[in-house]
C-alpha positions in Angstrom: 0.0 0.0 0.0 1.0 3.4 -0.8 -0.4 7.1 0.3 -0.4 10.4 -1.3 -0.9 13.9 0.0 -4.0 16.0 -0.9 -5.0 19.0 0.5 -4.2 17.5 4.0 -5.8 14.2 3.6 -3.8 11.6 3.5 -5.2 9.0 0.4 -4.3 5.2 0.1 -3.8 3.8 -2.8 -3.1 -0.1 -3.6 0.3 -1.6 -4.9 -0.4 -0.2 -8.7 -1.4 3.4 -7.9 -5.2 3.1 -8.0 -7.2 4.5 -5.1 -8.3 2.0 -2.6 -11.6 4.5 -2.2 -13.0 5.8 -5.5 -15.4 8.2 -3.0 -12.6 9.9 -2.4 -11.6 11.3 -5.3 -11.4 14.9 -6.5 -9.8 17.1 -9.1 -7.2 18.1 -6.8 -7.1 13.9 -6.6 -6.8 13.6 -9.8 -4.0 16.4 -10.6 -1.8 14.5 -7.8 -2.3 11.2 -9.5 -1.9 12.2 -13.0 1.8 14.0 -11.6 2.9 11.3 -9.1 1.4 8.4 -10.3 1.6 8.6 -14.2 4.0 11.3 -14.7 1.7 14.1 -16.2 2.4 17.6 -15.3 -0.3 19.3 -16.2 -3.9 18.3 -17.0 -5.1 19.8 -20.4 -8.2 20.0 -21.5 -8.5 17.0 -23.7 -6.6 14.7 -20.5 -9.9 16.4 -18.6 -12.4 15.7 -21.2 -11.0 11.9 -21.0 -11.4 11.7 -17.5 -14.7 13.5 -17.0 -16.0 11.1 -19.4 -14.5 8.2 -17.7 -16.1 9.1 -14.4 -19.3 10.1 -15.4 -19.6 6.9 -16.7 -18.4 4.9 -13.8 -20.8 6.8 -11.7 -23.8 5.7 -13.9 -23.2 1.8 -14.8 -20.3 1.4 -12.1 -17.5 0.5 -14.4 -15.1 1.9 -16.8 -16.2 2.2 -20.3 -14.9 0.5 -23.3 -11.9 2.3 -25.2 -14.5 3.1 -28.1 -16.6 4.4 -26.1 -14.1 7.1 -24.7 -12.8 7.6 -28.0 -16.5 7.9 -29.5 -18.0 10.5 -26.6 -14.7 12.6 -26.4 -13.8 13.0 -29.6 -10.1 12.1 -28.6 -8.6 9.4 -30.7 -7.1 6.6 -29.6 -3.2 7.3 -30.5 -4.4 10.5 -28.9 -5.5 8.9 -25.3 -2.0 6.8 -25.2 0.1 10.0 -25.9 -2.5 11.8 -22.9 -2.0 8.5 -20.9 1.2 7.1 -21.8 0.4 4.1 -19.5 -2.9 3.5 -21.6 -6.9 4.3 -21.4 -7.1 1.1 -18.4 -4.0 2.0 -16.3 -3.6 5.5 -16.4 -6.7 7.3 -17.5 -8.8 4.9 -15.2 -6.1 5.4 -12.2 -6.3 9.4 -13.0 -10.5 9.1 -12.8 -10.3 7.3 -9.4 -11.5 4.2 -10.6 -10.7 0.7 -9.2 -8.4 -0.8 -11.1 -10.7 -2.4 -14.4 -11.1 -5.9 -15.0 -10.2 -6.6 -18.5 -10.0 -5.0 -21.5 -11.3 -1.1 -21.7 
């Protein structure tokens, strides 16, 4: 297990990076995983558009959408997502949201 700093709160994350409670996720989350976790520096708007995507639709059906889908609803292509996410649409952009790490193929 492995902890990051937010805004005071301490976060725990499991041995990959992925937070252990998706409720506690937040922009300011997501800035601090996307830098220490995945190597990002700044969140543009297309890594946002990718992420707000990703969540919304884990809030609604309660896991991470397919690849297409992303690709589909943010208009971001897919060599576009793994240049955003170099670790890829499941392990970065899903770790990023504050999803659970996804079973499968996204």
């Amino acid at each position: 297990m492995s902890f990051i700093e937010v805004n005071s709160r301490t976060i725990e994350l499991n041995e990959e990076g992925f937070l252990l409670n998706p409720e506690e996720w937040d922009k300011d989350v997501a800035k601090v995983l996307a830098q220490e976790e995945e190597g990002i520096e700044d969140m543009s708007e297309e890594h946002w558009s990718v992420v707000n995507y990703i969540r919304e639709y884990f809030v609604e059906k309660n896991l991470a959408p397919m690849v297409r889908k992303i690709c589909k609803f943010t208009g971001v292509p897919l060599r576009r997502i793994f240049e955003l996410f170099p670790s890829g649409p499941a392990k970065g952009a899903c770790k990023v949201a504050g999803l659970p790490k996804p079973d499968g193929c996204v």
